[in-house]
C-alpha positions as CSV (number, residue, x, y, z in Angstrom):
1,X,87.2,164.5,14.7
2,X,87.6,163.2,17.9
3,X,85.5,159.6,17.2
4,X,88.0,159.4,13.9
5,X,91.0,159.5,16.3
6,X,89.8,156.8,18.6
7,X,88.8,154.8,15.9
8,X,92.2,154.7,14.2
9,X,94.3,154.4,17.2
10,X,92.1,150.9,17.8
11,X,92.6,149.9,14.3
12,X,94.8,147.1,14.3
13,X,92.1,145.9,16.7
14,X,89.3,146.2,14.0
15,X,91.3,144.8,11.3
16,X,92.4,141.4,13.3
17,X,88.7,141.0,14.7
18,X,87.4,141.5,11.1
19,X,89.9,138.4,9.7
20,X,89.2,136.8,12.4
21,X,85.6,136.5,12.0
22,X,86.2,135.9,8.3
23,X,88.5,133.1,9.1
24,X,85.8,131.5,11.3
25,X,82.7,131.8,9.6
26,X,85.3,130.2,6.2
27,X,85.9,127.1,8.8
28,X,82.8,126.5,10.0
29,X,81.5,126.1,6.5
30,X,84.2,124.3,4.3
31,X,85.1,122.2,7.3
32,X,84.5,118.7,7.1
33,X,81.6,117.3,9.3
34,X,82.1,115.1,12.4
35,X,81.1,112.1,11.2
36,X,83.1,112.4,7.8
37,X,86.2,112.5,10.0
38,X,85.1,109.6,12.1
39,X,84.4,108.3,8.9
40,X,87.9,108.7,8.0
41,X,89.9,108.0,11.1
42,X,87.8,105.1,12.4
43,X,90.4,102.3,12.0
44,X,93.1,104.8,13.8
45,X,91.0,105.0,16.7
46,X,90.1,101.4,17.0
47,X,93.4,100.4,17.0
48,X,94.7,103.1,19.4
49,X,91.8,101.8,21.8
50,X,92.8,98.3,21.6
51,X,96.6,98.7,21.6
52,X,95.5,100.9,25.6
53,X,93.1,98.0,26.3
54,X,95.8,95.5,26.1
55,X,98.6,98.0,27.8
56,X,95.9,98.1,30.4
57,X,95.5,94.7,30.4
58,X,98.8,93.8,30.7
59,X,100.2,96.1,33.4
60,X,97.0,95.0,35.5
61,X,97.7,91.0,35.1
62,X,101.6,91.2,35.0
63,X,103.5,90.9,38.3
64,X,104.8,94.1,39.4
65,X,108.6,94.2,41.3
66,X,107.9,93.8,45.3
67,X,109.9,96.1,47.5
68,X,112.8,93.4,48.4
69,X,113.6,93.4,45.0
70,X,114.0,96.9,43.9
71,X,116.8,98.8,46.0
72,X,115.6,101.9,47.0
73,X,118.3,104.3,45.0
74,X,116.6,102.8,41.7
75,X,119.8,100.7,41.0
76,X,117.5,97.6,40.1
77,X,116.3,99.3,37.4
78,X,119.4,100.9,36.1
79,X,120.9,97.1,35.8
80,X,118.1,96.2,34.0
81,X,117.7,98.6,31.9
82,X,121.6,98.5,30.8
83,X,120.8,94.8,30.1
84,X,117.8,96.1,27.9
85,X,120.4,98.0,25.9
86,X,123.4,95.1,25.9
87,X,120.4,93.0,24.2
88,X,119.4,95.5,21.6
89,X,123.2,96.7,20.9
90,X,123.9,92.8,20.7
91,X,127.3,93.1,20.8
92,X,128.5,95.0,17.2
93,X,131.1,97.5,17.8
94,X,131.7,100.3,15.8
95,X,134.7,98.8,14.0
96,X,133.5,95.7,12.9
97,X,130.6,97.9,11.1
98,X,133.8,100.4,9.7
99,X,135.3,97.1,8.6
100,X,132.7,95.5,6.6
101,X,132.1,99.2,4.7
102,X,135.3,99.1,3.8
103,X,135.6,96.0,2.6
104,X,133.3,96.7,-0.3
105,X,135.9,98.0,-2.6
């Protein structure tokens, strides 16, 4: 009586090894092989390498900001990246945008 105690009181134990081997063993032989996701992916990866071959590239060729020109509170590069953002907004306001909605009726 005393083994059927211990072996119920680790029985959650048994039960999530047990699935867990059963979930394994089912991956391991309806997965897909290597190559048939290599297969698959190939053009993913080729382009990921070249789109990091020419970000290294780039960063490695393009002047970087000396020290004389970037202030050492990182001001530099909070005027330019409020430029950045004066660009992309390009100067629409929320009201013209209201406007020309409303103006569909």
């Amino acid at each position: 009586m005393e083994f059927r105690e211990k072996l119920l009181k680790f029985k959650f134990h048994i039960v999530f090894a047990f699935v867990f081997s059963l979930l394994t063993v089912a991956l391991v032989t309806y997965s897909p092989g290597f190559l048939t996701v290599l297969s698959y992916f190939w053009p993913l990866f080729l382009s990921t390498a070249l789109f990091l071959a020419a970000v290294f590239f780039f960063v490695r060729t393009s002047d970087l900001p000396t020290s004389s020109t970037v202030s050492g509170d990182g001001s530099g590069f909070k005027v330019a990246a409020e430029g950045i953002l004066d660009y992309v907004v390009g100067g629409q306001h929320e009201d013209s945008l209201f406007d020309s909605f409303t103006k569909l009726d």
